[in-house]
C-alpha positions as CSV (number, residue, x, y, z in Angstrom):
1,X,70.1,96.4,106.2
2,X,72.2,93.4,104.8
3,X,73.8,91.3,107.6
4,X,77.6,91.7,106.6
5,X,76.5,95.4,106.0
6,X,74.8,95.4,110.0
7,X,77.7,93.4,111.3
8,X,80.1,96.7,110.3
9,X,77.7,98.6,111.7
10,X,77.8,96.8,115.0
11,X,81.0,95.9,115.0
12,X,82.6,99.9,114.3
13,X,81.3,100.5,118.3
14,X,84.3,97.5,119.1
15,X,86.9,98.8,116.4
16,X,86.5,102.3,114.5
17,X,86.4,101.6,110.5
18,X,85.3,104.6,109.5
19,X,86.8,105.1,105.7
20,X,88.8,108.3,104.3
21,X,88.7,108.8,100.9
22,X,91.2,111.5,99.7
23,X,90.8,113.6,96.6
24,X,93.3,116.1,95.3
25,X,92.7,119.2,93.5
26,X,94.9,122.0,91.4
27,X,93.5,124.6,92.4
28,X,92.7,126.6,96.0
29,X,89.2,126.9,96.5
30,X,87.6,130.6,96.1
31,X,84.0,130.0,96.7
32,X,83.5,127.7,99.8
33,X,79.7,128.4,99.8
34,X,79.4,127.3,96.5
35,X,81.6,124.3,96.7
36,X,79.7,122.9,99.5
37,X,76.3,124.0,97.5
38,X,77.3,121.7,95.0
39,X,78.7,118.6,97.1
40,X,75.0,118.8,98.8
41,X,73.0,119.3,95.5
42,X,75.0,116.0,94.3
43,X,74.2,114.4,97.5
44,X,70.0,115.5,97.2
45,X,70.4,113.6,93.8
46,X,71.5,110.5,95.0
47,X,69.2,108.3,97.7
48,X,71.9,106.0,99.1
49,X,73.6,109.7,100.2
50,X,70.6,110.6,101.7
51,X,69.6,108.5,104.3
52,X,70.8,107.2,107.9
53,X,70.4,104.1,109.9
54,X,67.4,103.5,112.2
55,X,68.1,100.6,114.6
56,X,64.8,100.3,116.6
57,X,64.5,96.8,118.1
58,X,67.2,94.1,118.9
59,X,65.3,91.2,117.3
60,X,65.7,92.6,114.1
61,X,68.2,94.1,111.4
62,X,68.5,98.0,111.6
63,X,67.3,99.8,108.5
64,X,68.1,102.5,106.4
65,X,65.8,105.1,106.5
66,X,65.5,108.7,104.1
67,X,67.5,111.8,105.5
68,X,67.9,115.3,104.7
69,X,71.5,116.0,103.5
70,X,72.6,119.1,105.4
71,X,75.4,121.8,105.4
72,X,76.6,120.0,108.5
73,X,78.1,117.0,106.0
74,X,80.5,119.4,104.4
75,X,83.0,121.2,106.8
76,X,86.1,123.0,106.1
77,X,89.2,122.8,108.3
78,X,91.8,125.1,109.5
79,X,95.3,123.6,109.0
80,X,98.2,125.3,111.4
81,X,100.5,123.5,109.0
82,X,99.3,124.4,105.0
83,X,102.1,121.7,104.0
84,X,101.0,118.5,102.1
85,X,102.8,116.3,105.2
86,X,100.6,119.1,107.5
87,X,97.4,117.6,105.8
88,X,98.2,114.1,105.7
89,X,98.6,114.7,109.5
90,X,94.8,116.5,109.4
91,X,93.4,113.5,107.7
92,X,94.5,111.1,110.3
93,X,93.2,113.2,113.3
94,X,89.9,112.4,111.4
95,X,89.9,109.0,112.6
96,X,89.2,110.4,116.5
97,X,85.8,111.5,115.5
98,X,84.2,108.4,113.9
99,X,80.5,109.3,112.3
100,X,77.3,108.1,113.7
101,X,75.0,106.2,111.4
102,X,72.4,107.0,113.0
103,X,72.8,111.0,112.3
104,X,75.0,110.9,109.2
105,X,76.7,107.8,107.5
106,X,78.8,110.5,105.4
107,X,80.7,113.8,105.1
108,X,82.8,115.5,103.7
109,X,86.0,117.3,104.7
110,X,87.7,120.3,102.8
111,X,91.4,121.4,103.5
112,X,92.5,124.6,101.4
113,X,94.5,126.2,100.6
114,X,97.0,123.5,100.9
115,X,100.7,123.6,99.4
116,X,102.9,121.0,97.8
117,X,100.5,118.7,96.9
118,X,101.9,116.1,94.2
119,X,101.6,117.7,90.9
120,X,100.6,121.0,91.7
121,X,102.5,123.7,91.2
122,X,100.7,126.1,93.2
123,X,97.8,126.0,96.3
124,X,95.9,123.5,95.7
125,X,92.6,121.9,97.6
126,X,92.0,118.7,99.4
127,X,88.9,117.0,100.0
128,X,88.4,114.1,102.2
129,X,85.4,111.9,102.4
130,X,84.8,110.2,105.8
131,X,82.4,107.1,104.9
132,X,80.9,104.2,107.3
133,X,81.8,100.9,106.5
134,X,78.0,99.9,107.0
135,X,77.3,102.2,104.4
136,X,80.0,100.6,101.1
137,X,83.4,99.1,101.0
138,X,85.9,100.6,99.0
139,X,84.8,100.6,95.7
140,X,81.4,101.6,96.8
141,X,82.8,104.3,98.6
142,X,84.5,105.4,95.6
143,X,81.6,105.7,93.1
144,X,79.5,107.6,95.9
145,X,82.7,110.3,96.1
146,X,83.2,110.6,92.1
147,X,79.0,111.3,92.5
148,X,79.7,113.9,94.7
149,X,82.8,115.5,92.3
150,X,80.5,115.7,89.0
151,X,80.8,111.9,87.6
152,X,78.0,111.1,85.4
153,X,78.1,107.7,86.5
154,X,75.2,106.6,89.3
155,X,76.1,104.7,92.1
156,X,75.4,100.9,91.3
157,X,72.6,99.6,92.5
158,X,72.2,97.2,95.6
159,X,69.4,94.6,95.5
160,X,67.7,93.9,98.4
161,X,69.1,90.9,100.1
162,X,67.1,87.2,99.1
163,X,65.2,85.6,101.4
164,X,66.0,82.7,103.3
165,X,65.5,79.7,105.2
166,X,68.6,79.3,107.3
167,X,68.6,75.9,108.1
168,X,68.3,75.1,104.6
169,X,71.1,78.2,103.5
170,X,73.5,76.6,106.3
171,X,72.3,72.7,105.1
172,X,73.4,74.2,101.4
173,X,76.5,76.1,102.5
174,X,77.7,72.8,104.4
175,X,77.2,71.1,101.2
176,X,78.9,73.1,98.6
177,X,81.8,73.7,101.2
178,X,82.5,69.8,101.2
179,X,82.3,70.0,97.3
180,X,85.0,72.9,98.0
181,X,87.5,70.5,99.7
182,X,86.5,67.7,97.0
183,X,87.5,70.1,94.7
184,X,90.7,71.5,96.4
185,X,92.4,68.1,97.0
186,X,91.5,67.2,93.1
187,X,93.5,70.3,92.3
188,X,90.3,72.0,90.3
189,X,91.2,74.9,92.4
190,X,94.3,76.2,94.2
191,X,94.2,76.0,98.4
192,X,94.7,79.2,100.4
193,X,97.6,80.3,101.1
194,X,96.8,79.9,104.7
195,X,97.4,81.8,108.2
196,X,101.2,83.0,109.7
197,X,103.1,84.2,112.5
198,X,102.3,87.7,113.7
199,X,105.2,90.3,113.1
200,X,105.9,93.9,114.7
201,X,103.6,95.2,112.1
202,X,101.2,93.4,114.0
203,X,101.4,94.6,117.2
204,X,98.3,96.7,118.8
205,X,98.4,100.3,117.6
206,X,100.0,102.8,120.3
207,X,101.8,106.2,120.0
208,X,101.3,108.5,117.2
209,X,99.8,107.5,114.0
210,X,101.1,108.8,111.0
211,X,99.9,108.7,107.0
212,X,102.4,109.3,104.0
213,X,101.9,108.8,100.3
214,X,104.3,108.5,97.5
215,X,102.8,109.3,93.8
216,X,103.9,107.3,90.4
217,X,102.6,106.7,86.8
218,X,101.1,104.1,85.7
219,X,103.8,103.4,83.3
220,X,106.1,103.1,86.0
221,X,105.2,100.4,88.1
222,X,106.0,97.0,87.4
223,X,104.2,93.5,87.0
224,X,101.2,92.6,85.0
225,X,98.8,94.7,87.1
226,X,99.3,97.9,89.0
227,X,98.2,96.1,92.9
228,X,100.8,93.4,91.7
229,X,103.2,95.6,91.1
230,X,103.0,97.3,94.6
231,X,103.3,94.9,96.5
232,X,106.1,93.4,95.4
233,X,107.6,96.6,96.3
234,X,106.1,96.2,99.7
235,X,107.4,92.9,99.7
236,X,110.9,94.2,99.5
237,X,110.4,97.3,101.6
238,X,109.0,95.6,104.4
239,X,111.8,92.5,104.3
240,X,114.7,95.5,104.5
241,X,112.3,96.7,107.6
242,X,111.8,93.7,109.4
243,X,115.2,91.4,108.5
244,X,115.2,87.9,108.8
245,X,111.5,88.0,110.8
246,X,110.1,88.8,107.2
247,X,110.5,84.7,106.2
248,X,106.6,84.3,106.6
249,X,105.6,88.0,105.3
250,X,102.3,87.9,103.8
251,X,99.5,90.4,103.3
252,X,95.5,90.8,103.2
253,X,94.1,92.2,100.0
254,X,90.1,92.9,100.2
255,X,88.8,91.7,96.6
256,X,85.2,92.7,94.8
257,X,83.4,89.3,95.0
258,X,81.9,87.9,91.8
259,X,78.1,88.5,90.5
260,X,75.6,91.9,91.8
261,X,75.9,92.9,94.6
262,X,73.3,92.3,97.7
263,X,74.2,94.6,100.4
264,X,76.9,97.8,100.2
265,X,80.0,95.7,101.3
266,X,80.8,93.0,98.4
267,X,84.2,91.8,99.5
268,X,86.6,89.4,101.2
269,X,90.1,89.4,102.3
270,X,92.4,86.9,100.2
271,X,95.6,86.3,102.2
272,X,98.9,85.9,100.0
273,X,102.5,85.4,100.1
274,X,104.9,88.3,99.6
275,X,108.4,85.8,99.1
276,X,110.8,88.2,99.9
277,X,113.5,85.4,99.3
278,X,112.6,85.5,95.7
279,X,113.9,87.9,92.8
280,X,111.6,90.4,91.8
281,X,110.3,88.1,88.9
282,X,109.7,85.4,90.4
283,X,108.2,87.1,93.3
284,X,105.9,88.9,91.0
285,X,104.7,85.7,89.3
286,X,103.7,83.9,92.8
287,X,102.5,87.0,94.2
288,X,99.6,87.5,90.7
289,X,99.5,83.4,91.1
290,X,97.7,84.1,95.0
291,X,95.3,87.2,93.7
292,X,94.6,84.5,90.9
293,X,93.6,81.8,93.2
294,X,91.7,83.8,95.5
295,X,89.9,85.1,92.9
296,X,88.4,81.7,91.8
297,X,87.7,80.5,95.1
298,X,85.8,83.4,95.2
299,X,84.1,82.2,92.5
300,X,83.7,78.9,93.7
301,X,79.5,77.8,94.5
302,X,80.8,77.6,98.3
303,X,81.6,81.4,98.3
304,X,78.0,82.3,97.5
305,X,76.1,79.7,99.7
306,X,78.2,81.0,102.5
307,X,76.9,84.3,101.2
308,X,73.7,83.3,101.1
309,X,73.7,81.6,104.6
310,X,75.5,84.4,106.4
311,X,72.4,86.6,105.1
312,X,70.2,85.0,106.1
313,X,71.5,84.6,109.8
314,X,69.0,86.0,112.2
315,X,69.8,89.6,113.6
316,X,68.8,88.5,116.8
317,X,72.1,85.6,116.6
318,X,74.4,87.8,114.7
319,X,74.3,90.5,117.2
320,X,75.0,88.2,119.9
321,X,78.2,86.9,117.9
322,X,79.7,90.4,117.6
323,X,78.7,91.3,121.5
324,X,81.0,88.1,122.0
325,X,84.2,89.6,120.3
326,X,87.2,91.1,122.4
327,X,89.0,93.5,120.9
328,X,91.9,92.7,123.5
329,X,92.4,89.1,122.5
330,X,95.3,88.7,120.9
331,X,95.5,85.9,118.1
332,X,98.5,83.3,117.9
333,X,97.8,83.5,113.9
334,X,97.0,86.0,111.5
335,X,96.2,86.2,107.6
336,X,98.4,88.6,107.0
337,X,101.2,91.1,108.4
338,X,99.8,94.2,106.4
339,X,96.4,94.9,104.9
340,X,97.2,96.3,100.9
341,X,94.1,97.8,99.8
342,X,93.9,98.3,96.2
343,X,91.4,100.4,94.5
344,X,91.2,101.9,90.3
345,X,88.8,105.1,91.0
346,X,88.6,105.7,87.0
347,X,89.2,108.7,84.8
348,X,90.2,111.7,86.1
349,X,87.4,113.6,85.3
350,X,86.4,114.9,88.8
351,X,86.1,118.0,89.7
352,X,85.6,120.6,93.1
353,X,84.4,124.1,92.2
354,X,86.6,125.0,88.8
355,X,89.5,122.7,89.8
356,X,90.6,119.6,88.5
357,X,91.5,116.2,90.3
358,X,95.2,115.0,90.5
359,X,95.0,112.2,92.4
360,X,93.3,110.0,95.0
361,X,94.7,107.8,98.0
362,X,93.1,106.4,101.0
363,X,94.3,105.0,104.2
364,X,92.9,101.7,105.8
365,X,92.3,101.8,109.0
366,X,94.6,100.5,111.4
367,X,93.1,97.3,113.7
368,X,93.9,95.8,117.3
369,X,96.2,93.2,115.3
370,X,97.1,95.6,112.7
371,X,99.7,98.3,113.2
372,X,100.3,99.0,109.3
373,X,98.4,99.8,106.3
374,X,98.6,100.6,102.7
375,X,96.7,102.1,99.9
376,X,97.1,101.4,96.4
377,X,94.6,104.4,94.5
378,X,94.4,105.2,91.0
379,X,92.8,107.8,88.9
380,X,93.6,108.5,85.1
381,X,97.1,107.5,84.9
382,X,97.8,108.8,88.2
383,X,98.5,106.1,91.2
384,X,99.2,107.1,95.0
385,X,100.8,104.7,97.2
386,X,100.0,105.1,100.7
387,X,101.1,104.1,104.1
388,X,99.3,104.5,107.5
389,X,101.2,103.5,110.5
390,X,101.4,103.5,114.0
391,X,104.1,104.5,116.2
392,X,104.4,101.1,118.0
393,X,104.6,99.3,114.4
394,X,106.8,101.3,112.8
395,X,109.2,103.7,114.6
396,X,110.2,105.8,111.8
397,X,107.6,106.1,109.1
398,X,110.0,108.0,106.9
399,X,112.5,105.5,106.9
400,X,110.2,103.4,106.1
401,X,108.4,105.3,103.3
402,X,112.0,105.7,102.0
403,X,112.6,102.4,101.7
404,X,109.0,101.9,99.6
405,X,110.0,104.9,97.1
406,X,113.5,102.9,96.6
407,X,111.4,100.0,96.2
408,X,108.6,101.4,93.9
């Protein structure tokens, strides 16, 4: 296993980040036997959905090791409450039964028949799969569902992680990191936008927790790029929620790193501005201006010596350093005051049994300093904007949700 991939592994014991990715469907499903028969034959085809994690000794890196798929990884719920809002409250009672890696890294979650789903006219189907973040980040996650719904794309291969000295990787990372800061004060590339006060949305996630999503075409969203677009409106939805506090409001954005990929999670977190003091133009220009920016510091050398050093750390250090983190500290600074995570899932050329895919959302998980989340999810021309809250962040979720919609 890949050290950022065995650090999300260690780390999920401390904080739960299990992910739920949500797929739609027009259509209620007839034939659960053979629904399920097909997720598992799809899953029997494809080795990164067929194997667990084996962590046998503390001096070294757990590994994945080959697993049967079984019926156990698809299960179908009950739902008191057949309502799309019912649902969305059946996805995030999910999140109290976190998977183990070591049994199953994956399943997969069926709701039907469910009613007023966006775009359906009639009872329709919901499937949720419930991924470890040891296992892919988002956009992994994504390719490994779309497997599972009929896609004839394979998941992307991972390399094994290089080899390393790590004296020499840290010697090499210290190096290119000083060439970084050459770089950033000779203006070659743009400085980060850099840490701010915490907000409410900040606070540690108490009371209920509650998901909603709001659905849009393509066509209607503004800005040069759908996740641009967004959070502008977040921008302005979030400054009507907060008031005069919303001065410093800023948000994390996870962002695929450049070049292959050498473990399941290929990301960081850029940190930019949302200007809510601006006019939507402007604030749409700076906002694309920080993505930008982040993007090629990403691509700076010092990104992937870092890389390369952090992979190289030994397991026997690394799980020492996450043993040492305390999920009750509470930070004086933060990167952002909401996590926006923003993910294109492709065509909409999924299916589960004979129906058809409508759309796709997904709901970060809420942290210890992060009491509000959104999604940004797009398939065919079909995007779903999501919130995931707690009650000690945000009171009144629907408020807030309308004050998005107005915004959107």
């Amino acid at each position: 296993m890949a050290a950022v991939d065995a650090q999300f592994y260690w780390m999920s014991a401390k904080v739960p980040n299990d992910e739920f990715l949500l797929y739609a469907f027009d259509g209620a499903l007839t034939d659960f036997r053979h629904a399920m028969d097909q997720i598992c034959r799809r899953a029997d085809a494809c080795p990164d959905l067929r194997m667990r994690v084996h962590d046998g000794s503390s001096l070294t890196y757990p590994q994945w090791v080959p697993a049967a798929v079984g019926p156990e990884q698809v299960v179908c719920h009950e739902l008191a409450d057949r309502s799309w809002h019912g649902c969305l409250a059946g996805v995030v009672a999910l999140a109290g039964d976190q998977l183990d890696n070591r049994r199953m890294p994956w399943r997969m979650h069926v709701f039907a028949p469910v009613l007023g789903i966006p775009g359906v006219s009639g009872p329709g189907t919901v499937a949720v799969m419930q991924v470890t973040h040891a296992l892919g980040d988002g956009a992994r996650a994504s390719a490994m569902a779309a497997w599972l719904f009929g896609r004839a794309a394979p998941v992307p291969e991972v390399k094994p992680p290089r080899a390393g000295f790590f004296p020499w990787r840290v010697v090499d990372a210290a190096r290119t990191h000083r060439r970084l800061v050459r770089d950033t004060r000779a203006g070659l590339v743009a400085p980060g936008v850099g840490s701010r006060p915490l907000l409410s949305t900040n606070v540690r996630p108490d009371g209920a927790r509650s998901a909603r999503t709001l659905v849009r075409h393509r066509s209607q969203l503004p800005g040069p790029t759908v996740t641009v677009g967004v959070l502008a409106a977040i921008s302005t939805a979030l400054s009507a929620l907060l008031g005069d506090a919303a001065n410093t409001l800023g948000a994390e954005v996870p962002m695929a790193k450049p070049g292959a990929p050498h473990a399941h999670n290929h990301f960081g977190n850029v940190a930019i501005g949302l200007y809510p003091e601006l006019g939507l133009e402007a604030r749409i220009e700076r906002i694309a201006t920080d993505l930008a920016n982040g993007r090629r510091r990403f691509e700076h050398p010092a990104t992937r010596s870092a890389d390369r050093a952090f992979a190289a750390v030994p397991a026997m250090l690394l799980r020492w350093g996450v043993a040492q983190f305390s999920p009750d500290a509470r930070p004086t600074q933060v990167a952002g005051n909401t996590v926006v995570s923003s993910v294109n899932r492709g065509p909409a050329d999924l299916s589960f049994g004979d129906a058809p895919v409508v759309l796709t959302a997904g709901y970060p998980a809420l942290s210890p300093v992060m009491g509000l989340t959104h999604g940004v999810h797009g398939i065919g021309d079909t995007v779903a904007i999501s919130v995931h809250a707690s009650e000690s962040a945000v009171a009144d979720i629907d408020g807030y949700v309308a004050l998005l919609d107005a915004a959107l």
